[in-house]
N, C-alpha and C positions, 0 to 999 in steps of 0.2 A: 777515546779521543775523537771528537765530533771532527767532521770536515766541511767547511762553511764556504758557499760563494755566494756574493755583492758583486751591486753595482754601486760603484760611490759618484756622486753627483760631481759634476765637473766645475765646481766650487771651492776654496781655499777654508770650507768648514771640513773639521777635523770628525772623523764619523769613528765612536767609540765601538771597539770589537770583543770587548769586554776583560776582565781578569777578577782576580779576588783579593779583597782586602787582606783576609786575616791567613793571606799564606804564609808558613814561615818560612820557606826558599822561596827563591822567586820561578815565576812559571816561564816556561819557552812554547813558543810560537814561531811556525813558520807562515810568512805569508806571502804569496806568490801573484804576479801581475800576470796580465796577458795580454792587453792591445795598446796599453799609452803606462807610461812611467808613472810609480808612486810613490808618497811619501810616506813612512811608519815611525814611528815611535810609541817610547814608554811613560807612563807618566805616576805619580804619587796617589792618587788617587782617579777617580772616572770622572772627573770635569774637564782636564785641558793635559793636556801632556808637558810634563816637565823635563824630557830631556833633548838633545839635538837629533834631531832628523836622519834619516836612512835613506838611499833614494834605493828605489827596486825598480830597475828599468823594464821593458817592457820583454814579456816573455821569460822572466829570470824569479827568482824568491830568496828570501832572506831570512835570518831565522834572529829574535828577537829575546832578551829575558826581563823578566821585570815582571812588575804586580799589574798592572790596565796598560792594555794596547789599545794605539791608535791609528788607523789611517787615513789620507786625502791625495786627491788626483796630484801629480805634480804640476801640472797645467791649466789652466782653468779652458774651460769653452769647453769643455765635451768627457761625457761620463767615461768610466772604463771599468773595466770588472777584475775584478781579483778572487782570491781562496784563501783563506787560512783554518789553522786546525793547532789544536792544543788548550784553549781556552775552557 
């Protein structure tokens, strides 16, 4: 299980963290902010996320399931970095 840190652009686009189509469970992720609040989700496949939003405040992490994760800053104006790992 890899351990991945980003910077996500401080932009309201939704930046794909990856998952796999043909799992038959779904996969868990946890993904952790650290200087500004983010937003995660799951989605049906790796284009756009189809479910409601998570917010992971800053300094905190969240742990998500589903087939493709997704995150984006929850603020726009200024990047912020996060980690996750499980994908």
């Amino acid at each position: 299980m890899d351990h991945v840190a980003l910077r996500l652009p401080g932009t309201q686009t939704w930046t794909y963290l990856g998952g796999k189509e043909e799992a038959k469970k779904p996969l868990e992720v946890v993904v952790r902010s650290y200087d500004a609040p983010v937003e995660i989700a799951t989605g049906d496949d790796g284009t756009t996320p189809s479910a409601d939003t998570i917010l992971v405040p800053a300094g905190e992490g969240r742990r998500l399931e589903g087939r493709h994760f997704f995150a984006r800053a929850a603020a726009t104006g200024g990047s912020c970095r996060i980690s996750y790992r499980g994908v």
